[in-house]
C-alpha atoms as one frame of an Amber mdcrd trajectory, in Angstrom:
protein
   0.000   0.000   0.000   1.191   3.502  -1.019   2.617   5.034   2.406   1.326
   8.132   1.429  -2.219   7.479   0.264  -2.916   4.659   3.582  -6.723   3.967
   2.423  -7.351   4.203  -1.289 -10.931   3.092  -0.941 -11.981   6.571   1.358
 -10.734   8.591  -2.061 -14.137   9.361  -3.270 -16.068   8.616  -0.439 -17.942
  11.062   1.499 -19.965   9.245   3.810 -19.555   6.093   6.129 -22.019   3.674
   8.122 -20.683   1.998  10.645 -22.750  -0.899  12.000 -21.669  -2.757  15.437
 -22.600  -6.205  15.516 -24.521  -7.864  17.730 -22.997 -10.404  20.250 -26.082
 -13.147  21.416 -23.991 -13.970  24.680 -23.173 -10.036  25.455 -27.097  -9.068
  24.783 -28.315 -12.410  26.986 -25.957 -12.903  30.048 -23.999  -9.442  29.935
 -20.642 -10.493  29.202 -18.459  -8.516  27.431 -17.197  -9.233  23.786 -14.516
  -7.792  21.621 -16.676  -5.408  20.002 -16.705  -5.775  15.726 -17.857  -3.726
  13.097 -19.223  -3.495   9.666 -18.326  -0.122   7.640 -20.260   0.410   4.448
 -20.771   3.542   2.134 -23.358   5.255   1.199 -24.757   2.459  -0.844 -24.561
  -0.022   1.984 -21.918  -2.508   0.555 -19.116  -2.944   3.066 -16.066  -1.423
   2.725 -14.066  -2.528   5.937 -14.204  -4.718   8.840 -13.200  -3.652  12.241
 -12.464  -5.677  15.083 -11.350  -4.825  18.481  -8.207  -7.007  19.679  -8.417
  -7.134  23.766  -8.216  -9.611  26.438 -11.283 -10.891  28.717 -10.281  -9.219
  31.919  -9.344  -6.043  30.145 -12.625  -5.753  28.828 -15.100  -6.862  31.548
 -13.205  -5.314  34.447 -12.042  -1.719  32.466 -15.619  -1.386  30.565 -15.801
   1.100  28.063 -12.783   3.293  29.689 -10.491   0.640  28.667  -7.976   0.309
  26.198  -7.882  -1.541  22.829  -6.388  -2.036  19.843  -8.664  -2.050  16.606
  -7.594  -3.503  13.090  -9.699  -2.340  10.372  -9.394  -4.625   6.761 -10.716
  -4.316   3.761 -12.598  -6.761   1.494  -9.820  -9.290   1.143  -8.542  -9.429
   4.388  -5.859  -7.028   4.228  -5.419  -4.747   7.672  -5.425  -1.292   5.946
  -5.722   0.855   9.597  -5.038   0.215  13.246  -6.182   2.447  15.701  -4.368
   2.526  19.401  -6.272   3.524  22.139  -4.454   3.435  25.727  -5.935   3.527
  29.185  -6.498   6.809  30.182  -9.051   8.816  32.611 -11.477  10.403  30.681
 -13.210  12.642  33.679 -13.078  15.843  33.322 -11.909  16.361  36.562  -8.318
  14.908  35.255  -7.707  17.356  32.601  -4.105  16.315  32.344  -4.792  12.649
  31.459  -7.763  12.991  28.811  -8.255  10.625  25.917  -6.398   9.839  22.698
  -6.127   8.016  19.900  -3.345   7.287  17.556  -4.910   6.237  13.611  -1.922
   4.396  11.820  -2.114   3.457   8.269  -0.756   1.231   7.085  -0.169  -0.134
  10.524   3.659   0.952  12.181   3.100   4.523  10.191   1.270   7.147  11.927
  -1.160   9.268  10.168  -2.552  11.125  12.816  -4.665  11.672  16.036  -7.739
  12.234  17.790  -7.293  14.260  21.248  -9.662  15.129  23.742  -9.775  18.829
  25.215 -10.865  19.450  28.097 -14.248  21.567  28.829 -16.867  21.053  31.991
 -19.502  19.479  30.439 -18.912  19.892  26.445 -17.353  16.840  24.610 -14.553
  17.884  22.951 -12.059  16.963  20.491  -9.313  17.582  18.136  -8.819  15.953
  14.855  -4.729  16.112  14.201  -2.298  14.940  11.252   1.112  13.225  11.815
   2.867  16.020  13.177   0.084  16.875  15.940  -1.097  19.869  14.196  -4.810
  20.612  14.518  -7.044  20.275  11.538 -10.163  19.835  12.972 -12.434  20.036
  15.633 -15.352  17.588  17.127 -18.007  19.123  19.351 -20.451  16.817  20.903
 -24.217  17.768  22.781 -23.602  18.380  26.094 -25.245  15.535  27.196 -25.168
  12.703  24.393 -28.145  10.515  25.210 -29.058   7.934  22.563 -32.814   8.200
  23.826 -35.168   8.395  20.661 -33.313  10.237  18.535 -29.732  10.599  16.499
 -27.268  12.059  18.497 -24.847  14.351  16.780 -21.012  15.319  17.356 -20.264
  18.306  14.577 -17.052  18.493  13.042 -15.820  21.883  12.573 -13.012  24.123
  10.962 -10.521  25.195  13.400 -12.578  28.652  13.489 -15.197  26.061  15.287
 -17.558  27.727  13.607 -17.790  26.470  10.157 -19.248  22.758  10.366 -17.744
  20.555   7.475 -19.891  17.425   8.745 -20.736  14.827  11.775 -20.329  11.575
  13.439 -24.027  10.682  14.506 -25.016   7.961  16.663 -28.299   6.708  15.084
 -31.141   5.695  16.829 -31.419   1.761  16.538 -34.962   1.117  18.236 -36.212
   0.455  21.621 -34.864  -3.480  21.945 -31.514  -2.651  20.668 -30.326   0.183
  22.508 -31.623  -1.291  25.907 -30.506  -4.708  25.608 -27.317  -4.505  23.830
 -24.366  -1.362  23.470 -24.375  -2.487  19.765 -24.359   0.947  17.809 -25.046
   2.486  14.849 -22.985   5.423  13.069 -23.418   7.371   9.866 -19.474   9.655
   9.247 -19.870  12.477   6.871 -17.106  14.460   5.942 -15.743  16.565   2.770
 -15.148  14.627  -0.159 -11.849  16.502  -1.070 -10.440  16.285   2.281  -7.085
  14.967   2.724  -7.701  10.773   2.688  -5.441  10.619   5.987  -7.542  12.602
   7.927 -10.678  10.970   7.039  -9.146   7.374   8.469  -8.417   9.734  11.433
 -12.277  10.891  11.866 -13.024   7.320  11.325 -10.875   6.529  14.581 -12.771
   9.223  15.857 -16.349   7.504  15.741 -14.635   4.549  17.462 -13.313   6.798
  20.202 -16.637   8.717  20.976 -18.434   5.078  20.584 -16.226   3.776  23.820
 -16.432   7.203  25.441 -20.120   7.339  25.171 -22.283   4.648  24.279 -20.280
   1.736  24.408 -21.968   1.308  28.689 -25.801   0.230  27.530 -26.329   0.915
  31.336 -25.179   4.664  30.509 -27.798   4.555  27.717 -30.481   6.014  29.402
């Protein structure tokens, strides 16, 4: 894969669905699964697969602060990004040990990462490039219930005023979200921006799924 063009496939896309599935054992008994993904465009034919890569006691005893690893392929089985979350506090109370996540593509190369600033009761973030310099910005509702209705986290120009698309947490139905933390997420972002930093807003979505709705007793 060309170093410098990670994800070929995002080139002319504008607009991703990402589609947790569901675990039977998780949903029935409550026990925690390596969360895994399906990522289709517009059209609904998958583009990627994501799966997280953690260990059993990681997962049940950390919950959705924990950290993971996440290898995204593509359609023949080839891992095209890895995203690296680690462990960190992400109370706002602890403003010096907030969340982030490195997006490498192809994985060993770094293409960028998503940061988490720190604000009372706003979620926050920072979409950067390789070097750490800020491209973007994510601002979340300030509180992002999943009751009934899309929830929506804005990305904006560095101005934060401009908004140049979303991650949105779709509403999945009644059963779903109270049973399960299996989620649903539409991405929409330029379709000239820089192919890099869309991977990068696609870490995003997994970020702010963890952070937010990945707890199904948070949910409501």
């Amino acid at each position: 894969m060309d170093i410098h063009n990670p994800n070929q496939e995002l080139t002319q896309i504008d607009q991703l669905l990402v589609h947790q599935q569901v675990e039977l054992l998780e949903a029935l008994i409550g026990y925690e699964s390596n969360n895994k993904y399906e990522i289709k465009n517009s059209l609904g034919q998958r583009v990627y697969f994501a799966a997280e890569e953690n260990d059993c006691c990681t997962r049940n005893f950390c919950g959705a602060a924990r950290s993971f690893t996440m290898t995204i392929i593509d359609n023949t089985g080839r891992e095209i990004i890895r995203l690296i979350r680690p462990f960190r506090c992400s109370a706002c109370c602890f403003p010096c040990c907030l969340q982030k996540l490195e997006v490498q593509a192809p994985p060993g190369n770094t293409i960028g990462y998503v940061k988490q600033n720190w604000h009372p009761c706003l979620p926050k973030f920072t979409i950067q490039n390789e070097k750490e310099e800020d491209v973007l910005k994510v601002h979340g509702p300030c509180i992002p219930c999943s009751c009934c209705s899309d929830v929506n986290f804005e990305l904006k120009a560095l101005d934060e005023q401009s908004v140049v698309g979303r991650i949105s947490k779709q509403w999945s139905g009644l059963v779903k979200e109270y049973f399960t933390d299996a989620d649903n997420f539409g991405v929409q972002f330029p379709m000239d921006l820089d192919v890099k930093i869309k991977a990068v807003i696609l870490g995003a979505c997994f970020l702010i799924d963890f952070m937010f709705f990945e707890d199904k007793g948070n949910k409501h």
